[in-house]
N, CA, C and O of each residue as an XYZ file, in Angstrom:
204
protein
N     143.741     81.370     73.375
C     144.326     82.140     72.315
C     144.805     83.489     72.858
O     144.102     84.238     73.536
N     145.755     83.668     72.584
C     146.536     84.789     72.834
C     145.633     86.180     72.675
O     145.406     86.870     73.669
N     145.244     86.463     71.651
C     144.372     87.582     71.073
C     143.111     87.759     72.089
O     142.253     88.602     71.825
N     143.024     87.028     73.140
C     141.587     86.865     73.682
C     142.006     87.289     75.655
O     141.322     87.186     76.673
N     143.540     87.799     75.384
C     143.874     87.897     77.136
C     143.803     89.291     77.275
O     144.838     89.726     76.770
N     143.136     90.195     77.688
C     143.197     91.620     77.221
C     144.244     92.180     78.116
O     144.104     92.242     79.338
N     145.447     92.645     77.383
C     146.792     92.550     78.056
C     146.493     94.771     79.089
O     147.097     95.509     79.867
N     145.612     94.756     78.536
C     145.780     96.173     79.316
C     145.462     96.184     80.567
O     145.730     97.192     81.221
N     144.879     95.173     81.128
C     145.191     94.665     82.965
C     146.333     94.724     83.449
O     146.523     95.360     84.486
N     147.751     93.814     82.546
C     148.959     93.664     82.857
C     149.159     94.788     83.246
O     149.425     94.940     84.438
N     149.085     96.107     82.225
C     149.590     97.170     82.299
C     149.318     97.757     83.666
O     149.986     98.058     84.655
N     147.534     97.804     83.145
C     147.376     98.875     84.981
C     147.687     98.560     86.251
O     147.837     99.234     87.270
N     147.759     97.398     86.002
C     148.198     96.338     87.199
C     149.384     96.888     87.467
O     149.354     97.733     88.362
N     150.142     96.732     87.105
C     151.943     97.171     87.114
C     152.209     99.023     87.281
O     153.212     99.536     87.777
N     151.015     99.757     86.721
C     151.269    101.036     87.234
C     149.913    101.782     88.583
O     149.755    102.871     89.134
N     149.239    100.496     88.603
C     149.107    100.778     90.051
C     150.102    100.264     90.768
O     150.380    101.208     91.507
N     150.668     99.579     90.983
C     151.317     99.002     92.181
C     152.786     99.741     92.232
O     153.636     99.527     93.097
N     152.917    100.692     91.085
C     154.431    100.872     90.842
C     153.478    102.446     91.894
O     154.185    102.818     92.830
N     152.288    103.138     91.787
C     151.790    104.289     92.182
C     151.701    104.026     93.804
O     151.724    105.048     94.490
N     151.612    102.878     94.430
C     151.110    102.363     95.813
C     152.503    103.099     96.097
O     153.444    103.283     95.325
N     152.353    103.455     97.414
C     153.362    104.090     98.355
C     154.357    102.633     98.979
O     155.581    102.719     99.076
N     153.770    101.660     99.265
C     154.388    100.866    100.121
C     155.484     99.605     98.940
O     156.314     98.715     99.119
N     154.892    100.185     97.927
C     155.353     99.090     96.953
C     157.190    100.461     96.263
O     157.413    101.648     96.025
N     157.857     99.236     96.271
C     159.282     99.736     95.403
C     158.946     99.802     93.808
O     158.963     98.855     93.022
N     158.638    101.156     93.539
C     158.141    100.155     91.526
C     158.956     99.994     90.619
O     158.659     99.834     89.435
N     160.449    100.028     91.241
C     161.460     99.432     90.347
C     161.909     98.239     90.512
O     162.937     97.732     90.064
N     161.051     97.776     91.216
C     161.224     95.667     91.907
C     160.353     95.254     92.017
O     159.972     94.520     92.929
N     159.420     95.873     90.479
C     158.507     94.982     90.664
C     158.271     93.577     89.790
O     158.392     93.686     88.570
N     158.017     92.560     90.215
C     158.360     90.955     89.837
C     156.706     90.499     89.312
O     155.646     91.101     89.488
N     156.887     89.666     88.864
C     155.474     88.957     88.557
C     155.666     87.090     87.877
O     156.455     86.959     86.941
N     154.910     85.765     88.416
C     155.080     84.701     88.466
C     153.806     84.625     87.544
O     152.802     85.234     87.915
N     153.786     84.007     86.517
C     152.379     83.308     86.102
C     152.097     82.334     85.507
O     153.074     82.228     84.766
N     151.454     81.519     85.282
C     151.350     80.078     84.226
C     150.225     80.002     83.508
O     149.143     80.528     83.769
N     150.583     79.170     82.376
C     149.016     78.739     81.205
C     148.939     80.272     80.825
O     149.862     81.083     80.900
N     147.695     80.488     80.419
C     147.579     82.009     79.620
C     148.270     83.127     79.991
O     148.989     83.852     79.304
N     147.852     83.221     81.652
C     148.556     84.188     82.195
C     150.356     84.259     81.784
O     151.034     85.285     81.740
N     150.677     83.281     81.602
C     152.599     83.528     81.416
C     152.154     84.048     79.715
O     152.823     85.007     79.330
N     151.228     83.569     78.814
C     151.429     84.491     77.873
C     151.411     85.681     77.532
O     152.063     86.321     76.707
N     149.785     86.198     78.955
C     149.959     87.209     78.538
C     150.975     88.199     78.965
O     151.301     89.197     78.323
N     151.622     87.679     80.549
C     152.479     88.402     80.967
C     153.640     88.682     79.791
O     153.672     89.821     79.325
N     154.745     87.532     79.215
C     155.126     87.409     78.260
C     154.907     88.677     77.184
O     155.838     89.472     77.055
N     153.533     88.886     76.322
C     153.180     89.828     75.628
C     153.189     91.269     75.883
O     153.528     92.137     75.078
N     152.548     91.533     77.770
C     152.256     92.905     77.917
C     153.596     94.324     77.901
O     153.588     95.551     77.800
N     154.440     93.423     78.038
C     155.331     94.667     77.527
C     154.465     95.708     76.087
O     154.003     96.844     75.975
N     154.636     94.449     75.182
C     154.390     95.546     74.123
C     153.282     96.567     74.057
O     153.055     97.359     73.142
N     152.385     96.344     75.629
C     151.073     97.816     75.769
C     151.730     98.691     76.154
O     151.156     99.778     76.090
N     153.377     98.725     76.801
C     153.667     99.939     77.836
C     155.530     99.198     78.050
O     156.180     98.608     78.913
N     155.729     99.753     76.568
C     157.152     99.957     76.261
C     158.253    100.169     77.482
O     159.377     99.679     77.376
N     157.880    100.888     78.582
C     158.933    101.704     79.317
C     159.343    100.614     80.352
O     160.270    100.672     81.161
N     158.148     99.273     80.080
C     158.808     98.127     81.536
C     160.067     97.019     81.221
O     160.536     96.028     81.780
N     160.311     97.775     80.024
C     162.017     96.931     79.469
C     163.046     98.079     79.635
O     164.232     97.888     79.369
């Protein structure tokens, strides 16, 4: 169930790696399946600014 993926990982996930020096954080990509593609799918809406 959707309600049960706690999407604020997506988030920190994506602004650590955008904070890493070696990483580009305007290319950053992400692949996932089964829950994970939902929640990826969803986590925009924790952190508006990755659309």
């Amino acid at each position: 169930m959707l309600a049960e993926i706690p999407l604020e990982r997506f988030r920190d996930g994506i602004r650590w790696l955008r904070a890493h020096p070696a990483v580009d954080g305007g290319r950053i990509a992400a692949v996932a399946i089964s829950k994970g593609a939902e929640g990826l799918l969803a986590a925009p809406r924790t952190c508006p600014s990755w659309t």
